[in-house]
N, C-alpha and C positions, 0 to 999 in steps of 0.2 A: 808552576804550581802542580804538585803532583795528585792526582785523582785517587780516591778513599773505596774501597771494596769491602764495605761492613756487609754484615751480617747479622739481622739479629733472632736470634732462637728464643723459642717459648710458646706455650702452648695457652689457650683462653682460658681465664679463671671463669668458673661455673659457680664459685659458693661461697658464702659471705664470711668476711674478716677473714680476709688469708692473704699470705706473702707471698711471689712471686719471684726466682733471680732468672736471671738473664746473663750470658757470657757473652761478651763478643768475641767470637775466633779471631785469630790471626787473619790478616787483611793480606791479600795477596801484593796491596802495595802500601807503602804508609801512610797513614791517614793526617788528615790535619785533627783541630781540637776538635772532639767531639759535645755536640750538645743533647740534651733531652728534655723533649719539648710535648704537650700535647696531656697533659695529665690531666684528668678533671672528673667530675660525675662520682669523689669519693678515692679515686685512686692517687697515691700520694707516694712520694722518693723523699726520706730522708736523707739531709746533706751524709749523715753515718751512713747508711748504705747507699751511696752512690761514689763508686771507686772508676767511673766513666766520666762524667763531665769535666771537659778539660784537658783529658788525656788524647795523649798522641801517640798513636800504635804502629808500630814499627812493624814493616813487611818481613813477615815470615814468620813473628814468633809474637807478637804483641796482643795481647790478649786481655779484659778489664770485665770487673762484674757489678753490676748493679740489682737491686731489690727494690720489688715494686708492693707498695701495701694496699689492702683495700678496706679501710677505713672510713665508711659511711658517716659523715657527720649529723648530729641528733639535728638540723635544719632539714637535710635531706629526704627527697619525700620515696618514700621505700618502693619497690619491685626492681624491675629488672633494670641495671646501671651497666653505658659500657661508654670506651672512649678510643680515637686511636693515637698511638705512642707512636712519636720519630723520633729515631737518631739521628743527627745529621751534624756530619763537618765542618768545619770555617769556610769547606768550600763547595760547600754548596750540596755535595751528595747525601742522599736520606737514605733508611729503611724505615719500614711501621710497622707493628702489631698493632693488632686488636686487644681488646680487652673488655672482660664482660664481668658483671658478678652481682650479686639479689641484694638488697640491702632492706633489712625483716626491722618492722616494729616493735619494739619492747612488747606490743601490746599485740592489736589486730590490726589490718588494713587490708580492706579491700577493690581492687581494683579491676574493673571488667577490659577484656581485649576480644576484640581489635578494637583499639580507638586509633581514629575515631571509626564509626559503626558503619561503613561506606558499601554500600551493594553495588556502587557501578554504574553504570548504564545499562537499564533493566530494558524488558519489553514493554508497552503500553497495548492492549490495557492487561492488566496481569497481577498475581499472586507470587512473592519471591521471597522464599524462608533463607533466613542467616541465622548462625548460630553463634551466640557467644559467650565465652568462658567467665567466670569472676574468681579469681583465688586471693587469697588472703595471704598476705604478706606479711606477714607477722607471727611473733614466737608464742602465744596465745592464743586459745580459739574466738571466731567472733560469735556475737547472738545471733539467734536463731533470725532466719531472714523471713522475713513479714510479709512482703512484695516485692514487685518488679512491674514495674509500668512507663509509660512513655509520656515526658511530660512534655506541655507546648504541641502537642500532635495537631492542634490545628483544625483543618479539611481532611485531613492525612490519615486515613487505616492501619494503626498498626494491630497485629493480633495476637497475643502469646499463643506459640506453639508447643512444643513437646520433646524432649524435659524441659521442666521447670526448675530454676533455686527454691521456689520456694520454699519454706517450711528447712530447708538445709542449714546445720552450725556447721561452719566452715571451721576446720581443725589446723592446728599451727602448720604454716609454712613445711612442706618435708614431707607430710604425712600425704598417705592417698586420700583422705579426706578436705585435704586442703583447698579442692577448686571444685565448681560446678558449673553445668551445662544449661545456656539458656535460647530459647529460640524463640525469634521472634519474626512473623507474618510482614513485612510491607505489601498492600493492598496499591498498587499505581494508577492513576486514576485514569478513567478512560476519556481524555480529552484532549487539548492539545499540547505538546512537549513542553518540561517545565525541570525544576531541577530541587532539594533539597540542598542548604537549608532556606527556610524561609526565616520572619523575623517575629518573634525568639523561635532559632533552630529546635525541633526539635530533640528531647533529651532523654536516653535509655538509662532509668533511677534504678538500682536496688535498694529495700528501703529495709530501716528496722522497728520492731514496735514503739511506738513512746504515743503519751500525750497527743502530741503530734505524729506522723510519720517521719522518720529520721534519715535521712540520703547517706547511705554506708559510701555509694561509688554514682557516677554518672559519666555517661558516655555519649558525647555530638553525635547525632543519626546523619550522614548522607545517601543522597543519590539522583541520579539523573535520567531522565527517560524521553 
């Protein structure tokens, strides 16, 4: 059985609903049938552009191209979407990409990072600021943010630190007003070593006005000390 020297070229998609092709060079030896495998999170190979699956590429000149689309489905829950691509032979040899790309709500969606909200293994006893992002995923801007508080805190110290969202309309995905800055105090408690989450976890809310308070985004708080 003779052993497959693919190659595969491309570079990481960054922005939403876009095409992607891919050539495979000539293989220094000839390959067997090629497969492609590993698509998902939105990114999709129609049978019409896939001129690879199948194919057996001949050493020295054999060469096949496929197109890769990133096509967010309206189930899909929007921000940053990625997966990895293999080529691989009947016999067994692969290559992979990566692949990345935003998939934006018709409307607004807001989503805070890092989740989940993890400081680590802190000092005891101690004061330990994290800082974290919320941007809005979506081709719309959202309403004006209300709050930001920590629900389920429990025994637990948290303390808004500086900047705040608050009072921030987050502007369509793209725009420098798309995201905002939030920091927030974990307070450890001076006692004996214990760890985050407890039960119900702690949970980092951004909220919008209503009636009620409204949860735009939430983020699981960890940590360990």
């Amino acid at each position: 059985m003779i052993r497959s020297k693919v190659t595969v070229l491309g570079s990481l998609l960054s922005i939403p609903c876009a095409i992607l092709a891919w050539t495979l060079p000539a293989p220094s030896q000839e390959t067997n049938a090629l497969s492609i495998t590993g698509l998902a999170a939105g990114f999709v190979l129609p049978a019409a552009n896939d001129g690879c699956s199948g194919k057996v590429l001949s050493a020295g000149g054999g060469s096949c191209t496929f197109t890769v689309a990133f096509q967010p489905s309206v189930n899909q829950t929007p921000g940053p979407a990625s997966t990895t691509m293999t080529v691989t032979d009947s016999a067994g040899d692969l290559q992979t990409a990566s692949l990345s790309g935003i998939a934006l709500s018709p409307t607004y969606y807001l989503v805070i990072s890092p989740n989940p909200g993890d400081w680590g293994h802190v000092a005891m006893p101690g004061r330990t600021p994290k800082t974290f992002t919320v941007t809005n995923y979506g081709v719309g801007a959202a309403p004006p943010i209300s709050g930001v508080t920590v629900a389920n805190a429990g025994n637990f110290s948290f303390n808004t630190g500086s900047p705040t969202c608050v009072g921030a309309t987050l502007a369509a995905y793209g725009s420098a007003a798309a995201a905002c800055m939030h920091s927030e105090i974990f307070t450890v408690p001076a006692t004996s070593p214990g760890s985050l989450p407890s039960s119900p976890a702690p949970t980092l809310e951004v909220l919008f006005a209503g009636a009620a308070p409204i949860i735009a985004a939430s983020d699981p708080l960890q940590a360990t000390w």
